[in-house]
N, C-alpha and C positions, 0 to 999 in steps of 0.2 A: 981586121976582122979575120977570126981562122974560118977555117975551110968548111968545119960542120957547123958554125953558121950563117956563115954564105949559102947553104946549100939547104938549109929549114928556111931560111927566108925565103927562095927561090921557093920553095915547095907555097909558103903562103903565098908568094906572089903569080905563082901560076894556077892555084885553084881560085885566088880571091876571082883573079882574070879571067878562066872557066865558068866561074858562077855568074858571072855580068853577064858573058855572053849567054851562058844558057837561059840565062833567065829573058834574057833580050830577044832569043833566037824564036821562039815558040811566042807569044801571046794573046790569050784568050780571054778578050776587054768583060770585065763585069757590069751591066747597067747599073744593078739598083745600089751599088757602093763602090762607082768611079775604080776600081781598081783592076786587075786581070790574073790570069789564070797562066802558071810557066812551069819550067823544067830543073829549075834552079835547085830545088831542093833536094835534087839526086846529089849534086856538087856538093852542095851543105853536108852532105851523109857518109861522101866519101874522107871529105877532110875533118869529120870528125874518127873514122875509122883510123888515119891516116894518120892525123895529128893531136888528137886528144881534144881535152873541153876547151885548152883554150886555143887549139886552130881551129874549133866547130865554131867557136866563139867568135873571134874575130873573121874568119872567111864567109859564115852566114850571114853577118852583120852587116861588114862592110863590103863585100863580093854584091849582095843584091840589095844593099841602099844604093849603091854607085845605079846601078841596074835602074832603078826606079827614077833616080835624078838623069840620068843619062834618055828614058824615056820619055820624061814632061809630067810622071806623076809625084812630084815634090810634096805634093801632101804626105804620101807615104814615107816619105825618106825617112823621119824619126822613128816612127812604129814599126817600118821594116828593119833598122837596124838594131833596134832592140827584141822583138818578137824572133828574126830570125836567127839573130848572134844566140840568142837562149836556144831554140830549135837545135843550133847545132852541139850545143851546151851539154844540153840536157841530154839528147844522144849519145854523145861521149861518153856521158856518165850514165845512162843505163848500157852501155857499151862494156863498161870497167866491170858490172856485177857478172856474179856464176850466168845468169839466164841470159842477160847481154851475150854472153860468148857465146852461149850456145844456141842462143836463137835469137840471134841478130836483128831479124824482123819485126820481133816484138819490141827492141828498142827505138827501134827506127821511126816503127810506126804511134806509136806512145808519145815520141817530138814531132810526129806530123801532126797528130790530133793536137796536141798543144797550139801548132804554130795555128792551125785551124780557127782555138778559142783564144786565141794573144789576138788578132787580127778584127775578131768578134767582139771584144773584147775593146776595142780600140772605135770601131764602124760604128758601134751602137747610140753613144755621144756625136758621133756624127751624123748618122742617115738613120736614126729613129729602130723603130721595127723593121726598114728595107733592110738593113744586117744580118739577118736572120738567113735572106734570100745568096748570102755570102758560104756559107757553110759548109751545103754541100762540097761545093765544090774547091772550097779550101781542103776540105779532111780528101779528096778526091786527090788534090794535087800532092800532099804529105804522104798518102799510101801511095800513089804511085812513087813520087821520089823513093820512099821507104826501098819498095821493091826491088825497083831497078838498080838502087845502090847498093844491095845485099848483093844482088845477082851479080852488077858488075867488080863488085870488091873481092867477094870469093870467086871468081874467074881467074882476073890479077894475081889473086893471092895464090891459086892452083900453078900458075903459070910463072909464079916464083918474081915477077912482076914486082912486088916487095920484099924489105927485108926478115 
């Protein structure tokens, strides 16, 4: 294996790693649809800044399905690996247009509402109308990830932090 990909794998394998934990680190249980409230989605936002659709792709995916099997909510494993792999997808790729560049936050925050209705989207078949009671506070955790990964990306990026 040469050396620049030994060292993009490292890069997936240290955010996949980041995202578990962050998502691990913080949670705030949902009653009316078994699930919780994390921090995860700021990691999703950097490695899509980072590594494009398909490290949003795969590190949203599988960084906080691992998160979710590693916490005892196994229901979510599937829906989280697909709802959030798309989250970081889709960032990516409003990341790649004119307005992604320049206003980062609008991209960010556009995969957090997504991940908000992928998640709603999923609860609804399962817990009726209590899914509904899911929402806020999904589009709450997506805006914030949104923000904070703006903030912290262009910091890094002032600081020469990337290439």
């Amino acid at each position: 294996m040469n050396r620049i990909k030994l060292k993009l794998l490292t890069r997936y394998a240290v955010l996949i790693a980041l995202t578990t934990v962050m998502t691990m680190v913080i949670t705030i249980p949902t009653v009316a649809t078994e699930g919780y409230l994390n921090l995860g989605d700021m990691v999703v936002f950097i490695a899509a800044f980072t590594l494009g659709r398909k490290g949003g792709l795969i590190v949203g995916g599988v960084g906080s399905a691992m998160a979710d099997l590693l916490l005892g909510y196994t229901h979510y494993v599937p829906v989280t690996l697909i709802v959030k792999g798309l989250e970081g997808y889709i960032a990516a790729s409003l990341l790649e247009t004119d307005i992604g560049r320049r206003k980062p936050i609008v991209a960010t925050s556009i995969a957090g509402v997504f991940m908000a209705l992928g998640y709603f989207s999923f609860e609804i078949f399962m817990y009726g109308k209590a899914a509904i009671a899911s929402i806020p506070g999904n589009i709450a955790q997506g805006l914030f990830g949104a923000i904070t990964s703006v903030v912290l990306y262009t910091s890094l990026k002032r600081a020469r932090i990337f290439n």
